[in-house]
C-alpha positions, 0 to 999 in steps of 0.5 A: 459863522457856519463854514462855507459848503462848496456846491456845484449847483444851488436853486434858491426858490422851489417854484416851476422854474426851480424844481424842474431845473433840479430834477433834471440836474439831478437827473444827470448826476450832478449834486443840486440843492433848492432852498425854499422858503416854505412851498413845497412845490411852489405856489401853483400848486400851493396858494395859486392856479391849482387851488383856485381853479379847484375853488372856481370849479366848486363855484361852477358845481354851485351854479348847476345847482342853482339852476338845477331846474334849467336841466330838469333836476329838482333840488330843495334848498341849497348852501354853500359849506365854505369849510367843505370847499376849503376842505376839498381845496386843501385834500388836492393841495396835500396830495401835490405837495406829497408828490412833491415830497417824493420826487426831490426825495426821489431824485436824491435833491437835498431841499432845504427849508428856509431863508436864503440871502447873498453874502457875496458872489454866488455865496448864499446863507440859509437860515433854517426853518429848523433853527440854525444856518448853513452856508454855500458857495456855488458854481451855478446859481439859479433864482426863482425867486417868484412875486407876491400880491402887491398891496397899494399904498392907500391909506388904511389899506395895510391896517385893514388887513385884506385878503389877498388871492392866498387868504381867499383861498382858505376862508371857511366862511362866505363874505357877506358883501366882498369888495374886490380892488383890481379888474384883472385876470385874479380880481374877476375870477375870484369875484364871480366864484364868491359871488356864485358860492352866495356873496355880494361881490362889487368889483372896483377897477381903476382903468376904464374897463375889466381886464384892461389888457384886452379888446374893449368888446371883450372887456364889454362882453365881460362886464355884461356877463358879470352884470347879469350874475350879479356882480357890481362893476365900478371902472375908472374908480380909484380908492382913496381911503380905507377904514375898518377891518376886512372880515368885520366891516370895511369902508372904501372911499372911492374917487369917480369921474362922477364923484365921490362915494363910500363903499361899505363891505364885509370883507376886502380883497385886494387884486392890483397886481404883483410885486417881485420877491428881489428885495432883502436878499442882497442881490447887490451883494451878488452883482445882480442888478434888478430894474426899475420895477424890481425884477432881475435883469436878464438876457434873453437866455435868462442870464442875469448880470452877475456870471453864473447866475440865472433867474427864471420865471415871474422874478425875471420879468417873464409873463406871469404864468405857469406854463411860461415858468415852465418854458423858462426852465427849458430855455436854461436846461437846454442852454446848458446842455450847450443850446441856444435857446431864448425867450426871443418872439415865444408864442404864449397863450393864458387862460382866465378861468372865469365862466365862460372861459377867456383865452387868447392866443397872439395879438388882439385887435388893440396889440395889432393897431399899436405894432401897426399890423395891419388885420382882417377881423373874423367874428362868431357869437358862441351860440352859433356853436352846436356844442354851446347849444347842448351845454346851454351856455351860449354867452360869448363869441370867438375873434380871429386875426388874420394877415394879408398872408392868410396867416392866423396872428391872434385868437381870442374866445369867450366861451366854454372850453376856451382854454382847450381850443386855443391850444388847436388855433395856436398849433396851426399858428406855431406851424405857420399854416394858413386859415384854411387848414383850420376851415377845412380840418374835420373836427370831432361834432359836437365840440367847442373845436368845431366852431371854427369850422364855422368862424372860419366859413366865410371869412371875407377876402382881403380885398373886400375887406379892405374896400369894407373898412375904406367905406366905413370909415368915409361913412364915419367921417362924412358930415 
């Protein structure tokens, strides 16, 4: 058995959270180790955001040139060469992990490659990537641990071998026919990709819609746009059975409220979700209790059960994205520092970087009923956008909620850019100013921005609104 090193701090997993964590202890002086299993740097960097966004973005080029002829350009045949998108994903995901190198280098942060598991309180052994193991005892310990593609217990699926969002990411070769499981935020961005770089794609969803967090006119508005470029769409459909191999030939069995049906593809990508990487490390050996679902148990200043543990990003239970890991990071940091910061009430925005884009800010219509929040609905197709004129891509619409204070609750936009301008609208939210600050702001022409200007021109007054909704439904409920 190696004999125990004593250490101030220890990060066990190298993600946002981790190594942001590291390098500002590091930073200070004070000695830190991270232990990572194999990603330098994490998966955003790695096997998630950053190398998908640059796979969507190589779709996005194959786009513009099949429609070359709309903008005047004349080409002659085209293909897409999976193994040069491949190649230009892995050049980006080099030159970050080098970065990556170089700042824990930098920063004098021993890292460590390998497995770590508890043996006791705070107490973690390492099996090394290298060979051999290492103990340590530490004062401080930090978990960011992450999650993985969760696989449905659907018989055949495992022996199927699917791709998941990590192994999409790498193939060299186009999929003739891909069969995606699972209508979310991964599901829709690498069905339209693939279905861009050439392939069949078919899309099996088992909630009654796409994206079945949001607003069914969003939902709806999707679908319509996935239909237009191709993309079979299959709702309220749950797979049964599965036979074959993904990458040779795959039969689905597929449960429909209009019966049974086979669907036979070329290739499988399951997208259903995401499981927490909490199991097989002895966690109850460190008193760190987990929850029903498996993610760890932690207060809203991200302290777990067990003393002197924290657990920071998608392990915690956090909302499962980059930007909120980040946020994670700075709760603990400046909690540290002696602050009081939480994760209490965050206003936190996200992005599906399908085409045209999805983000949203605060509640949508749906999120507002459930709270009973009681709303005014502000709505403007992308085409009444100058910006989206000169682009020529003109599908989609913004949706803004208001109070009865005029405040701005929430903001959803289907449309380019969408990413960008709910940044502006969660400013003016996060300072609390009313609608008309944004109404009334100048912004730059022509720009996606400045349709707000233009969402916002003739919101309706409250009081009219009211008698508006008071008299549709009297209308809907009339014989």
């Amino acid at each position: 058995m190696a004999a125990s090193e004593k250490v101030e701090n220890l990060i066990l997993g190298g993600g946002e959270s981790g190594k942001y964590i590291a390098w500002t202890l590091a930073g200070q002086g004070r000695r830190a180790i991270v232990v990572e299993r194999g990603l330098i740097g994490g998966s955003c960097p790695n096997v998630a955001c950053l190398p998908s966004k640059n796979v969507i973005r190589s779709a996005k080029v194959a786009a513009f040139v099949r429609h070359a002829a709309e903008y005047g350009q004349r080409t002659g045949p085209v293909a897409t060469d999976m193994a040069g998108v491949r190649a230009r994903k892995r050049a980006m995901v080099d030159g970050l992990i080098d970065i990556h190198r170089n700042r824990f280098s930098a920063n004098g942060i021993e890292f460590i490659l390998g497995d770590g598991c508890f043996v006791a309180p705070r107490t973690i052994e390492v099996r090394l990537a290298a060979g051999g193991t290492r103990r340590f005892e530490a004062e401080r310990v930090f978990l960011d641990l992450g999650t993985r593609a969760t696989l449905p217990a659907i018989p055949g699926l495992a022996d199927a071998r699917p791709l998941t969002h990590v192994e999409a990411l790498e193939l060299d070769r186009l999929p003739e026919h891909l069969i995606v499981l699972g209508g979310g935020y991964v599901g829709v961005e690498l069905a339209q990709a693939f279905r861009r770089f050439g392939s069949r794609v078919s899309v099996v969803e088992y909630g009654p819609q796409l994206l079945g967090r949001e607003d069914a006119d969003v939902a709806q508005a999707v679908s319509a746009i996935f239909k237009e470029d191709g993309i079979d769409v299959i709702t309220s459909a749950a797979v049964t059975a599965v036979e074959r191999r993904s990458g040779e030939r795959v039969r689905t069995a597929i449960r429909t409220a209009a019966g049974e049906r086979v669907l036979e593809g070329s290739d499988l990508l399951v997208a259903t979700g995401r499981t927490p990487n909490t199991s097989g490390i002895g966690l109850d050996r460190a008193g760190v209790e987990l929850d029903a679902r498996g993610y760890i148990k932690v207060n809203e200043r991200l302290e777990s059960s067990a003393p002197g543990v924290w657990a920071m990003g998608e392990c915690a239970g956090s909302p499962q994205f980059t930007h909120v890991a980040f946020d994670d990071f700075r709760v603990v940091r400046d909690n540290l520092a002696g602050g009081n910061r939480t994760t209490r009430d965050r206003l936190i925005p996200y992005c599906v970087f399908i085409d045209p884009e999805l983000g949203r800010v605060g509640l949508n219509e749906m999120e507002a009923k459930q709270k009973g929040v009681r709303v005014r609905v502000v709505r403007l197709p992308i085409g009444s956008v100058l910006r989206a004129r000169t682009l020529g891509e003109m599908r989609g619409f913004m949706k803004l909620l208001l109070d009865a204070s005029d405040r701005i609750v929430g903001f959803t936009m289907l449309g380019p850019e969408a990413g960008e301008v709910i940044a502006v609208v969660q400013t003016a939210m996060l300072a609390g100013l009313p609608y008309t600050s944004l109404r009334d702001a100048i912004f730059t022409h022509p720009t996606m921005t400045e349709g707000l200007n233009v969402l916002l021109a003739n919101v309706p007054a409250a009081r009219r609104q009211a008698r508006d909704h008071e008299t549709r439904q009297a209308q809907h409920a009339a014989p």
